[in-house]
Phi, psi and omega in degrees: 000143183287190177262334176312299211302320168301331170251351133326308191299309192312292179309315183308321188254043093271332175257149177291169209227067179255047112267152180231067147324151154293160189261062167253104203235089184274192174163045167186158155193170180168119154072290158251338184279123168229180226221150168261200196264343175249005155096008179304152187248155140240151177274169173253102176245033175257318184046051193057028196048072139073029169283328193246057169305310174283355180121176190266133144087023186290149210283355154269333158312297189266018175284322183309315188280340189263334174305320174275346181299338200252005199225262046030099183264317198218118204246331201073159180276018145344273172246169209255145178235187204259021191240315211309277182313328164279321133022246180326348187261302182309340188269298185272002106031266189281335179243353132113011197264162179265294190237150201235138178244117172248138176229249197231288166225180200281334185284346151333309202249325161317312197293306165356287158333287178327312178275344172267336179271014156279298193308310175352303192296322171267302190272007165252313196265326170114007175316113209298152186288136168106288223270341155351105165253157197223117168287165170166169208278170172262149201037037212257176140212148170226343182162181180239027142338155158285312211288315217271314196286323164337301201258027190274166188247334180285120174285356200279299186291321189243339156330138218050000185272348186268163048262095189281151198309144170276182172081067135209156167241119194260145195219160153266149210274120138151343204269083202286353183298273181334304171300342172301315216247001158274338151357102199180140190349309157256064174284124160237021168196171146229149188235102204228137174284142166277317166249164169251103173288302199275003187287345196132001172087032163302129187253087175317150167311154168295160180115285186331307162245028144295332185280299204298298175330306162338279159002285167286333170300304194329281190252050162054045159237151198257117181320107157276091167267095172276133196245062159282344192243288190300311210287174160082058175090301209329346355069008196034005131294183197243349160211116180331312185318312186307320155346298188242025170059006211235140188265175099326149170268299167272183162206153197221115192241127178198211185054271213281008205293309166273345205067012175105344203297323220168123168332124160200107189265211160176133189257137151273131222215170181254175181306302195307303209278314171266011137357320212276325201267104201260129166332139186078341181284312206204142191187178169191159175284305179277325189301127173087010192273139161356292170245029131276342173257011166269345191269000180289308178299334192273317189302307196304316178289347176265328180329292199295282167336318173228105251258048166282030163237016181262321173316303168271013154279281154354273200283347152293301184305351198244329169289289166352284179285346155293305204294324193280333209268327194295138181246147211199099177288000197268009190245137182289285141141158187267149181201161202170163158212141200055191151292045171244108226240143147219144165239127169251163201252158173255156167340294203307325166338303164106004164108181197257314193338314194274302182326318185310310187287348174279355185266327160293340165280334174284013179072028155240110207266117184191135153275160168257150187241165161013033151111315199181043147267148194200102179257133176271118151213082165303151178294173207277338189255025177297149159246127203296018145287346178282351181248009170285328224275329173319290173296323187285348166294317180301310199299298166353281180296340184214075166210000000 
């Protein structure tokens, strides 16, 4: 037996088994590639769901981390450490926000959200205690919480998991109608992807979240985006919102936050919201800890710094337009912003998943979504020959 195939086994019979991976066993990377235990190279065109926006192992990411790893890991917010506050000054820096909660993983800085724009809701906006309503999408993910799985739409996700929490109104994503008309005296957010990663790389019309942003000014609820996925370049802004000009009151930012290094999220806020939240209200042990904001800070400066989100603009568009050039009946159609890709498949395919494996047998690493989907999202320092070598690996399997 090989050592893939031996640790393939391990897992099937010790772990639980709420993943289906592809049977691809890595153990090395750098940069768009990474190698499996027989030494095979691949490209990534997954990036860890937009974890690794900078690429697998970059060498200044991890010169921070291994630097702060020798000095400090972990204090708890027991007491203050010397990383936080520059944290906190480069993120809103950069992202124009007043108050920054930093925590762990994106389903983290959702439920955060959820929970500071309830209180909100009551001591600011006047909501009856208990009555918080939260809008939010049809097909959405925001995490595998129980409150998060509570408004999922995914029978996947959320079956069998109850009783579940109340306080969301579920609408369709892209429908500003709807959303209009879920509205009502205790609304007190909408919690919304600016593109639907996993639903399949959905793009709402243009328009859609200048109205909603309206909306929400209009009747005092506070707009929630989450960009765990969309945000930090992936899309070739440093925030999806920027498509449409329109800001958020929180944003909620993780994955690509670390470069992959270390949980590391943020729910990013206007004063007013998480204003609200009083020592003992809210916490985390790890969250704010030492050597996540210094290795966050290291991320955030190669992000910036080296102009990969100019790069996944470039270079979406230049991805796109190969995928789109290909002709093909089993495609459906392709659609994406930046470097966030999807090709569906028509139904007759027979699903994207045996595709995926055939793209793993050409040395290309890509998932399938919802069924008949082929989602594209490569780290941001992709070059277009790596992204010449891409499309002619797509074109292949489904032509």
């Amino acid at each position: 037996m090989s050592t893939s195939a031996r640790l393939i086994d391990t897992e099937q019979r010790l772990g639980a088994h709420n993943y289906k991976p592809l049977d691809v066993v890595l153990t090395r990377g750098e940069g768009v590639y990474v190698w499996d235990t027989d030494g095979k190279r691949y490209l990534d065109c997954l990036s860890a769901y937009s974890a690794v926006n900078q690429g697998h192992c970059h060498p200044k990411i991890l010169a921070a981390m291994v630097e702060q790893a020798g000095k400090l890991t972990l204090t708890s917010r027991a007491f203050r450490n010397d990383q936080l506050a520059h944290l906190y000054e480069e993120l809103a820096a950069l992202t124009g926000s007043h108050k920054i909660l930093p925590m762990n993983s994106g389903a983290e800085a959702v439920e955060t959200a959820i929970k500071a724009v309830r209180k909100w809701g009551y001591e600011v906006k006047g909501v009856p205690e208990g009555k918080a309503e939260i809008i939010v999408c049809s097909d959405n993910f925001h995490g595998r919480t129980l409150s998060i799985i509570s408004f999922s739409t995914d029978p996947d996700a959320r079956s069998g998991f109850g009783p579940y929490t109340p306080g969301f109104r579920t609408v369709p994503f892209g429908d500003a109608e709807a959303f209009a008309a879920a509205i009502n005296e205790n609304t007190v957010a909408a919690l919304i992807e600016p593109i639907q990663g996993e639903a399949g790389v959905i793009i709402p019309q243009p328009g859609y979240f200048k109205t909603v942003r309206q909306l929400c000014t209009d009747n005092k609820v506070t707009l929630i985006l989450d960009e765990i996925q969309t945000g930090l370049g992936r899309t070739g802004k440093l925030l999806a919102e920027e498509h449409e000009g329109i800001e958020a009151d929180v944003t909620l930012i993780g994955k690509a936050l670390s470069g992959g290094f270390y949980p590391v999220s943020a729910v990013l806020s206007n004063s007013e919201v998480l204003g609200v939240l009083k020592p003992g209200q809210h916490g985390s042990t790890f969250g704010g800890n030492p050597l996540a904001c210094a290795v966050a800070r290291a991320a955030l400066k190669v992000l910036t710094e080296e102009d990969m989100i100019g790069n996944a603009e470039r270079m979406g568009d230049y991805f796109l337009e190969g995928l789109r050039s290909i002709r093909s009946n089993i495609v459906k159609e392709v659609r994406g912003r930046g470097l966030m890709m999807a090709v569906e498949l028509v139904p007759e395919a027979g699903g994207a998943r045996q595709y995926c494996y055939a793209l793993k047998d050409l040395g290309l690493l890509a998932k399938d979504t919802h069924e008949n989907t082929i989602r594209l999202a490569p780290p941001l320092v992709i070059t277009k020959d790596q992204v010449e070598w891409a499309v002619e690996q797509i074109e292949k399997i489904i032509v």
